[in-house]
C-alpha positions as CSV (number, residue, x, y, z in Angstrom):
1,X,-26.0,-8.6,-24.5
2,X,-25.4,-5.3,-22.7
3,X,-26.2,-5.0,-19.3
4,X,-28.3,-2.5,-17.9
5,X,-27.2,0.4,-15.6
6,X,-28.1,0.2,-12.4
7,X,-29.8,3.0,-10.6
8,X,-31.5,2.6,-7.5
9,X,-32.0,2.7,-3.5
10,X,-29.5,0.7,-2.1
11,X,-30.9,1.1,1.3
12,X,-33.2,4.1,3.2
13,X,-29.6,6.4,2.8
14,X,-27.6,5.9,-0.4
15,X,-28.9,5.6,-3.9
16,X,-27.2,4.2,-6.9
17,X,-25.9,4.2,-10.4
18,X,-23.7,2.1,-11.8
19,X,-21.9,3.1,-14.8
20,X,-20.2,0.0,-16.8
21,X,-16.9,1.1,-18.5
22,X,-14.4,-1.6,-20.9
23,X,-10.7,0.0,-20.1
24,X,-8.6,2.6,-18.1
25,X,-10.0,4.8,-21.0
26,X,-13.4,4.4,-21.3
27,X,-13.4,4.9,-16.9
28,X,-11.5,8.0,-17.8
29,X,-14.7,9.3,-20.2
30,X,-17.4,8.2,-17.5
31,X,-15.3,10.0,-15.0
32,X,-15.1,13.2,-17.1
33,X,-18.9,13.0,-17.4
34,X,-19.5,13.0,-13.9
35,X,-17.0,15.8,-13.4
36,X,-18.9,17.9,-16.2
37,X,-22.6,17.3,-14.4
38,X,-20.6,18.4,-10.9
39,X,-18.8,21.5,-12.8
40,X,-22.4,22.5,-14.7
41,X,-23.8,22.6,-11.6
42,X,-21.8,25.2,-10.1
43,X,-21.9,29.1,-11.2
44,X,-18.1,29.2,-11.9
45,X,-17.9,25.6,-13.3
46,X,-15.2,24.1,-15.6
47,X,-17.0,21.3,-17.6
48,X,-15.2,19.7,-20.6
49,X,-16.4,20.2,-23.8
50,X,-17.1,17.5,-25.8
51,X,-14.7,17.7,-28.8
52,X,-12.0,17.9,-25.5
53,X,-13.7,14.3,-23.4
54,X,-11.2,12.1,-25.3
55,X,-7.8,14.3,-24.7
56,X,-8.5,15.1,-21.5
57,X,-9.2,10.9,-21.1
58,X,-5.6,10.8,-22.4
59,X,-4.1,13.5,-20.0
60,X,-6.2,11.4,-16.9
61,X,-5.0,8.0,-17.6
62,X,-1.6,8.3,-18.7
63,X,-0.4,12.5,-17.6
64,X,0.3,15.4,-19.0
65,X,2.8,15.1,-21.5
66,X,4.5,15.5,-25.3
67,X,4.8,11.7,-25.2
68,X,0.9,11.6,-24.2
69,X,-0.4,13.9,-27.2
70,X,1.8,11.9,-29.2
71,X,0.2,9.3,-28.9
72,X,-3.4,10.6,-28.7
73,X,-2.4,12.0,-32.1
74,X,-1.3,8.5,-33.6
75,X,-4.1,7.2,-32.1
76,X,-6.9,9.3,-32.8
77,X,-4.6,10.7,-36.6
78,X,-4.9,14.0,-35.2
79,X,-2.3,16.8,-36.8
80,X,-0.1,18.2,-34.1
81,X,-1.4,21.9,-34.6
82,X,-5.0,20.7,-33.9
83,X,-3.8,18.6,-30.5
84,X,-1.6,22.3,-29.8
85,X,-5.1,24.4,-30.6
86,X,-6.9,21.7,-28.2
87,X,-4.4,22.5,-25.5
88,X,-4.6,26.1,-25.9
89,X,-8.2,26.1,-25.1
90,X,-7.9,23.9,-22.5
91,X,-6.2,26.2,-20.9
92,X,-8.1,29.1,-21.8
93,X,-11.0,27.1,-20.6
94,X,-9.1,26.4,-17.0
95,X,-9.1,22.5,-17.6
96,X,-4.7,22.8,-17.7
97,X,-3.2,25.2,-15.5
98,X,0.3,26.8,-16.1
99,X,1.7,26.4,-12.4
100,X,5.3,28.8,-13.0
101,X,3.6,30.8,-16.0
102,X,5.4,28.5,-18.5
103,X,4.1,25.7,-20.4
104,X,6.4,23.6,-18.9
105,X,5.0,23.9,-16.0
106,X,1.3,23.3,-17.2
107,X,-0.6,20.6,-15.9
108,X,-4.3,19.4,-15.2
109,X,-6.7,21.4,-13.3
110,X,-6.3,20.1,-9.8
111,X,-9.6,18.6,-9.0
112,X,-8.7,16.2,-12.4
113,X,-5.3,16.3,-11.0
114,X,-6.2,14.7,-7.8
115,X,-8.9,12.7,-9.9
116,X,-5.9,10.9,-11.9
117,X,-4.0,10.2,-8.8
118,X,-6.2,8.6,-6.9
119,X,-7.7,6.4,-10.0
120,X,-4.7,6.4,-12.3
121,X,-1.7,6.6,-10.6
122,X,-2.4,4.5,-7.4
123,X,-4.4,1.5,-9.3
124,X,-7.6,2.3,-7.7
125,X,-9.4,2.1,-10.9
126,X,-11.7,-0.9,-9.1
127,X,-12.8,2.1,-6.1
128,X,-16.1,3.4,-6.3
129,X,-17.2,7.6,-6.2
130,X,-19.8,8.8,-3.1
131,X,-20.9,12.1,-4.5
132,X,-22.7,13.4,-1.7
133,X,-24.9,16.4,-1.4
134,X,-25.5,18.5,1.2
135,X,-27.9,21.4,2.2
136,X,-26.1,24.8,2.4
């Protein structure tokens, strides 16, 4: 039986919602998600596209790398030209950044950057998010 999210008041201050994920993966997707409705939000926002969600999961949980598409191709039996079309409009899109104007060089955007490192590459995958808003 699948538990139900919980959204609520936790006291007269904070509010709630629980989201429920299975792996490093599946946190990576829910994280995404909350990125997009952040990035949708703004006027300039970056929000992944959905045909992207699972990629970019890939590029959060385990870096930006050959060996990383790799295995999101095996995984997924994606052609290599469709996982290099992918990463072209990532970057088109400003989700990967060429920091020396060479692919080498490219990386995530560095709001996911910093989101991998602090839930990826420092085990705090058990941390929770505050998103807090505040009146301009």
């Amino acid at each position: 039986m699948e538990e139900e999210r919980k959204v609520g008041a936790i006291d007269n201050k904070v509010f709630q919602v629980v989201f429920r994920y299975e792996n490093s993966l599946d946190l990576a997707r829910q994280l995404i998600h909350v990125y997009n409705g952040l990035e949708r939000s703004q006027e300039d926002g970056r929000p992944v596209i959905v045909r992207h969600i699972d990629l970019v999961a890939y590029f959060l949980v385990f870096g930006y790398s050959k060996s990383t598409k790799d295995r999101y191709a095996k995984d997924y039996n994606e052609e290599s030209q469709k996982i290099a079309m992918f990463d072209s409009q990532l970057t088109k899109m400003g989700i990967l950044m060429d920091y020396e104007k060479t692919m080498k060089s490219r990386d995530l955007y560095p709001t996911l950057k910093n989101m991998r490192g602090y839930f990826f590459m420092r085990g705090y995958s058990q941390q929770k998010i505050v998103v807090v808003f505040e009146r301009e």
